[in-house]
C-alpha positions as CSV (number, residue, x, y, z in Angstrom):
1,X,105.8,41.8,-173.8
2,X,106.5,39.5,-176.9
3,X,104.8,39.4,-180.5
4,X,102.7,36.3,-180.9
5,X,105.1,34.9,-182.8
6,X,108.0,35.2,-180.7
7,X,108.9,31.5,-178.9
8,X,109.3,33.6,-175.6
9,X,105.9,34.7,-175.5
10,X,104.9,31.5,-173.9
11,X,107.3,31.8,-170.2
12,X,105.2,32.3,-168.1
13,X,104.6,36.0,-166.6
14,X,106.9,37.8,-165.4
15,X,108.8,35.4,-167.1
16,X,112.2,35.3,-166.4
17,X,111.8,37.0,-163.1
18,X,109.8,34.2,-161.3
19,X,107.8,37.2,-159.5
20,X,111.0,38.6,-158.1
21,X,111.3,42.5,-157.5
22,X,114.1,45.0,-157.9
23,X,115.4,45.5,-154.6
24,X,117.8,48.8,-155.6
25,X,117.4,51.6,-158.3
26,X,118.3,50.0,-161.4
27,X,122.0,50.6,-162.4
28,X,123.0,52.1,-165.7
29,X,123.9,50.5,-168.9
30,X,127.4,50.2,-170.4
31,X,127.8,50.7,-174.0
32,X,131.4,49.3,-174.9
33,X,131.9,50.8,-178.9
34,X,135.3,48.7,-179.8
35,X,135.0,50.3,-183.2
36,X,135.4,53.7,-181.4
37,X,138.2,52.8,-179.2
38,X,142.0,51.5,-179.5
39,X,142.4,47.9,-178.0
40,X,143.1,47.5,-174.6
41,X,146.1,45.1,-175.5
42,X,147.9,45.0,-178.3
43,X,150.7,42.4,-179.9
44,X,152.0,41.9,-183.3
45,X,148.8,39.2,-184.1
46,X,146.0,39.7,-181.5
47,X,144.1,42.9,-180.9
48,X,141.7,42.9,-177.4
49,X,139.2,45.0,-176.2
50,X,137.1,44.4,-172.8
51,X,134.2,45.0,-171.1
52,X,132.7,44.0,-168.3
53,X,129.2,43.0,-166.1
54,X,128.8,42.5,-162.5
55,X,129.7,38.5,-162.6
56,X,131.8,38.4,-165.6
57,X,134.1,40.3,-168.3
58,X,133.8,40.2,-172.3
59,X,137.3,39.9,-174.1
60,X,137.0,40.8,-177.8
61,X,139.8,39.7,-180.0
62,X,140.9,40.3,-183.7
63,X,143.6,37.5,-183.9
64,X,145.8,36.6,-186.7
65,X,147.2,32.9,-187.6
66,X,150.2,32.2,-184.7
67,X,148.6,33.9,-182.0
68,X,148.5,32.1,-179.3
69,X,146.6,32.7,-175.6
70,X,147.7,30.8,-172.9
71,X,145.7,30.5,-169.4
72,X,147.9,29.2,-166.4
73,X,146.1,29.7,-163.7
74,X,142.4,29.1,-164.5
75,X,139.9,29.1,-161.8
76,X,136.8,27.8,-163.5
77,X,135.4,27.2,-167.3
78,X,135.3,30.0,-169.6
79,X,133.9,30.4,-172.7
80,X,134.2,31.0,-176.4
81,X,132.7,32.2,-179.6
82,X,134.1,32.2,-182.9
83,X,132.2,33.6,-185.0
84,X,133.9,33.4,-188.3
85,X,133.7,29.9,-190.2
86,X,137.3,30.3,-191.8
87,X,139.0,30.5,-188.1
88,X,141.1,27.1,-187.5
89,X,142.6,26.9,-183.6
90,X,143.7,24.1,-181.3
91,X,143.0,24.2,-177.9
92,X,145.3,22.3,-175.3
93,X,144.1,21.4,-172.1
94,X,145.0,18.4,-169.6
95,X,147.3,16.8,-172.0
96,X,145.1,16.6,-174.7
97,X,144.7,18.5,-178.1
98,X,141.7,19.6,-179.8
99,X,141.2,21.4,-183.0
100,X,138.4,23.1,-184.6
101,X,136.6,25.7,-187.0
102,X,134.9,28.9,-186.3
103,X,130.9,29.5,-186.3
104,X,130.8,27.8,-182.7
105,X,131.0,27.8,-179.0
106,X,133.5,26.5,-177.3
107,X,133.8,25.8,-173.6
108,X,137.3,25.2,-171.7
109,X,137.4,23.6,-168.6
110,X,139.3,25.0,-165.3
111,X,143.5,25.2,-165.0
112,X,146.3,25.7,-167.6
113,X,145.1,26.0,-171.2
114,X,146.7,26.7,-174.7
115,X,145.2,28.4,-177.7
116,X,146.9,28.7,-181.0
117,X,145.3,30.1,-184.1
118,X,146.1,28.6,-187.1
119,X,143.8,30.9,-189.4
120,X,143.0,33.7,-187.5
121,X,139.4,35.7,-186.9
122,X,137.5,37.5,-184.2
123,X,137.5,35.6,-180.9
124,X,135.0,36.1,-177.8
125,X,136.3,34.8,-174.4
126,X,133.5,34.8,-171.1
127,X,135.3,34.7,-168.0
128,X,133.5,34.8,-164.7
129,X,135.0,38.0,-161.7
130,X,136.7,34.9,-160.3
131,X,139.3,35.4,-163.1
132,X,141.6,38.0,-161.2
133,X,144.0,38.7,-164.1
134,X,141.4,39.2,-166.7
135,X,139.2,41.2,-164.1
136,X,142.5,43.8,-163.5
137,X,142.4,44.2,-167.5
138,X,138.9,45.4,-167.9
139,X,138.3,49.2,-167.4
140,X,134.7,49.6,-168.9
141,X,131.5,48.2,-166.7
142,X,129.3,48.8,-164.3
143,X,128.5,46.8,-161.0
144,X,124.8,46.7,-160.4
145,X,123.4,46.3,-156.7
146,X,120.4,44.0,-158.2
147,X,122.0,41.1,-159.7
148,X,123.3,38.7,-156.7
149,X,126.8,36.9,-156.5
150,X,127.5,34.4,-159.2
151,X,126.6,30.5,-157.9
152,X,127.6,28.0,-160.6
153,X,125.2,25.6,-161.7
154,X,126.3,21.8,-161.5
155,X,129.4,20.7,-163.3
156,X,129.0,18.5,-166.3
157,X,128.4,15.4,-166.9
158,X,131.0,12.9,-166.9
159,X,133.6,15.5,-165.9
160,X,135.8,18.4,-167.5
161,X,136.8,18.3,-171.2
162,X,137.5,20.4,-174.0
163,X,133.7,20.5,-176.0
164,X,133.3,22.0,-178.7
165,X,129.9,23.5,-180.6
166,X,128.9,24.2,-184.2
167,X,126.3,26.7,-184.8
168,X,125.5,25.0,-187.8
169,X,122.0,24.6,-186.5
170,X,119.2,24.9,-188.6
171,X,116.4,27.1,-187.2
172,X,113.4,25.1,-185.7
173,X,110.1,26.1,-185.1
174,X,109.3,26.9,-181.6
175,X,113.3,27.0,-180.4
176,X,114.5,30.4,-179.9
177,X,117.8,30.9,-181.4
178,X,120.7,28.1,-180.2
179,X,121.6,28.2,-176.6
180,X,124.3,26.7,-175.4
181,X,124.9,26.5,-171.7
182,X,127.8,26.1,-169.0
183,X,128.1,26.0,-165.7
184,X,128.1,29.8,-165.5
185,X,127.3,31.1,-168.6
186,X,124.4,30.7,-171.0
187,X,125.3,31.7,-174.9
188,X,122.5,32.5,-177.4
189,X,123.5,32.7,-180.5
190,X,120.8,34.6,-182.4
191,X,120.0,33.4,-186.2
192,X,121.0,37.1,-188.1
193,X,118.5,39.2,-189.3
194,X,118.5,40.3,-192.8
195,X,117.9,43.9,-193.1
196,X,115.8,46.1,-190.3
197,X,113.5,44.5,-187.8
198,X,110.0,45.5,-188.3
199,X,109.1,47.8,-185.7
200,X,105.4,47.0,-185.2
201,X,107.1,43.5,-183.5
202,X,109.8,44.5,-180.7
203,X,109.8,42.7,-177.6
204,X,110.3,45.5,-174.1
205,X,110.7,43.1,-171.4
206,X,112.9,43.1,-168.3
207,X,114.6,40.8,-166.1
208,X,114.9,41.9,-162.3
209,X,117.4,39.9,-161.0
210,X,120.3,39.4,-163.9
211,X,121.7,41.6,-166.4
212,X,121.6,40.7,-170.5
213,X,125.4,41.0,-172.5
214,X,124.2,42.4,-175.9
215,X,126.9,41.5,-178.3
216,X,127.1,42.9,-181.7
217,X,129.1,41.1,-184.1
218,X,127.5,42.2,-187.6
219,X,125.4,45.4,-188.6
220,X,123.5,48.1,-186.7
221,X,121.0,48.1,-183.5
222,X,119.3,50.6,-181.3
223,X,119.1,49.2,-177.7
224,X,115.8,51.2,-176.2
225,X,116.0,51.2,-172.8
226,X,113.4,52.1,-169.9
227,X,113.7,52.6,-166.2
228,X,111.0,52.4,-164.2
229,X,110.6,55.0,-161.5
230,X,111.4,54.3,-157.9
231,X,109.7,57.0,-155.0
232,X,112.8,58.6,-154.9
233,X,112.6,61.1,-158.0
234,X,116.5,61.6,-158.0
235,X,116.9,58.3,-158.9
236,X,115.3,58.6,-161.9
237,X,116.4,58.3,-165.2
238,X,115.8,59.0,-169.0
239,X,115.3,56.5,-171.6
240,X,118.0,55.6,-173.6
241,X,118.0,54.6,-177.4
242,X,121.5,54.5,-178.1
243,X,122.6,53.0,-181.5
244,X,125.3,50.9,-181.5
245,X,127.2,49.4,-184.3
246,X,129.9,46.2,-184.3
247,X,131.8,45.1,-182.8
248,X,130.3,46.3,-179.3
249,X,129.0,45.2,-176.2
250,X,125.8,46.2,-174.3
251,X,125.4,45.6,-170.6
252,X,121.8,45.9,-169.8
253,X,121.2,46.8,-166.2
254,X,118.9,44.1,-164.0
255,X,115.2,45.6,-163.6
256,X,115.4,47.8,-166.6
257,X,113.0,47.3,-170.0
258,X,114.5,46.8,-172.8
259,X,114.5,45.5,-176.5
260,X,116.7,45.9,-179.6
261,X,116.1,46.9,-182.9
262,X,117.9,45.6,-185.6
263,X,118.8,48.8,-188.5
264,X,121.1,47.9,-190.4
265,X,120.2,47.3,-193.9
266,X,122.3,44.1,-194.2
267,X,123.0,41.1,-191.9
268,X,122.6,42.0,-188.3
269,X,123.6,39.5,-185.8
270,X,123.8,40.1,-181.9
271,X,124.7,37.8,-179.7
272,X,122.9,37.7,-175.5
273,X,124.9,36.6,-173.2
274,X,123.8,35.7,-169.6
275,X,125.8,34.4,-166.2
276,X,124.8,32.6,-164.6
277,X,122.6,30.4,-167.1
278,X,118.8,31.8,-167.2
279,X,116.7,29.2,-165.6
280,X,113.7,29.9,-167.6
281,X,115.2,29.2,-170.6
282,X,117.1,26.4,-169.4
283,X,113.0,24.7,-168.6
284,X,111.7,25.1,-171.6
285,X,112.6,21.6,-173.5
286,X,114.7,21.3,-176.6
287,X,115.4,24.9,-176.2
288,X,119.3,24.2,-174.8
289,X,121.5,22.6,-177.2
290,X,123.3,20.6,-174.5
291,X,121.5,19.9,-171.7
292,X,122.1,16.4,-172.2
293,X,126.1,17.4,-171.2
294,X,125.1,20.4,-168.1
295,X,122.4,19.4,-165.8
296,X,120.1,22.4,-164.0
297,X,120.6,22.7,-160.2
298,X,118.5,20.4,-158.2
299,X,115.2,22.9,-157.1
């Protein structure tokens, strides 16, 4: 259910479901509140907190310059967002070196990597369940008997590199927000919202076979959530409208509506993450920033 005015009021119904149905009782949502909690890892210049969904785990840094994150044993791509423009890193990877500035997305290809911070930030790193290590580090999530095992999508084209995205994208009528895409993740980097959202133009919908990564980087919102009811009244559960501010991550359970409210009275940005990529998205054209570079699976 979409305002008029929203660009996702034109997937078709039920949308991003393709006329699937939920299989299980829905799962419940994880509300990760870094702001409330002490990191999960802490060194002299980096500061992590994680959470985690049933194919991958969130890793929220606050880094500062000479910090340094090295991967040795690296199973597939992983991603990351920088959302500050004054963060400077380089990222090593196959013998080569590649530097860059924050306000992008940044995907790193599979086996030993290097990351050194140069002018330091907030960093996001997306790592798929195949990712033991990081997996053993993550205390906070919720499996969810609805969403199936992770299949990657194709691998890019012309092989693995270091690529790097600006967000500096201006808005475009008809796009909905800037979605970068990997072979198991899809990134949506939502414009911010200045101020409140109107409430007269929220968008419940729900997805029945993936779960939604919430991320709130700037400001205040109320996730409003909804489970529908199954025959079995124990499995039944209240709504939730839980306020949450930033930095924290929302996990929003397969088969449950939803929609967020922006409330805070200044810049609100939030951030949906998704994995593996959302295929109705992915066929709506212009919509994915690189779709030239990661091809859809063949139907």
């Amino acid at each position: 259910m979409y305002p008029d005015s929203d660009p996702r009021s034109r997937l078709k119904a039920p949308s991003e479901n393709d006329g699937k149905k939920v299989l299980s009782a829905p799962a419940p949502a994880t509300y990760a509140r870094f702001y409330e909690t002490d990191p999960d890892e802490r060194s002299d210049s980096v500061r992590t907190w994680y959470a985690g969904a049933a194919n991958f785990v969130v890793a929220y840094s606050e880094m500062d310059a000479g910090a340094v994150f090295d991967r040795t044993e690296q199973p597939d791509e992983f991603v990351i967002i920088l959302p500050d423009p004054d963060t400077r890193l380089s990222i090593e990877w196959n013998g080569t070196t590649t530097e860059g500035a924050g306000h992008s997305v940044v995907i790193v290809p599979p086996g030993p990597s290097r990351i050194t911070v140069y002018r330091g930030g907030r960093m996001v790193r997306l790592f798929t369940r195949r990712v033991s290590d990081i997996v053993a580090r993550c205390k906070i999530g919720t499996a969810d008997p609805n969403v199936p095992p992770l299949v990657s999508w194709p691998d890019p084209v012309g092989g693995h590199k270091v690529r790097w995205y600006s967000m500096d994208v201006p808005q475009e009528e008809g796009r909905f927000g800037r979605l970068i895409r990997s072979s198991d993740f899809m990134v949506n980097y939502i414009y911010p919202r200045n101020g409140p959202r109107d409430r007269s133009q929220l968008s419940p919908h729900s997805h029945a076979d993936f779960q939604q990564c919430s991320l709130c980087l700037e400001g205040t919102y109320v996730h409003h959530l909804r489970w529908p009811w199954t025959k079995n009244a124990n499995e039944w559960r209240s709504d939730d409208h839980e306020t949450c501010g930033a930095p924290s991550v929302t996990i929003i359970p397969a088969g449950v509506l939803h929609t967020s409210e922006a409330v805070g009275t200044g810049t609100n940005l939030l951030i949906d993450i998704f994995c593996p990529p959302r295929a109705d998205f992915s066929r709506q054209p212009g919509w994915v920033l690189n779709a030239d570079e990661y091809p859809e699976p063949q139907a």
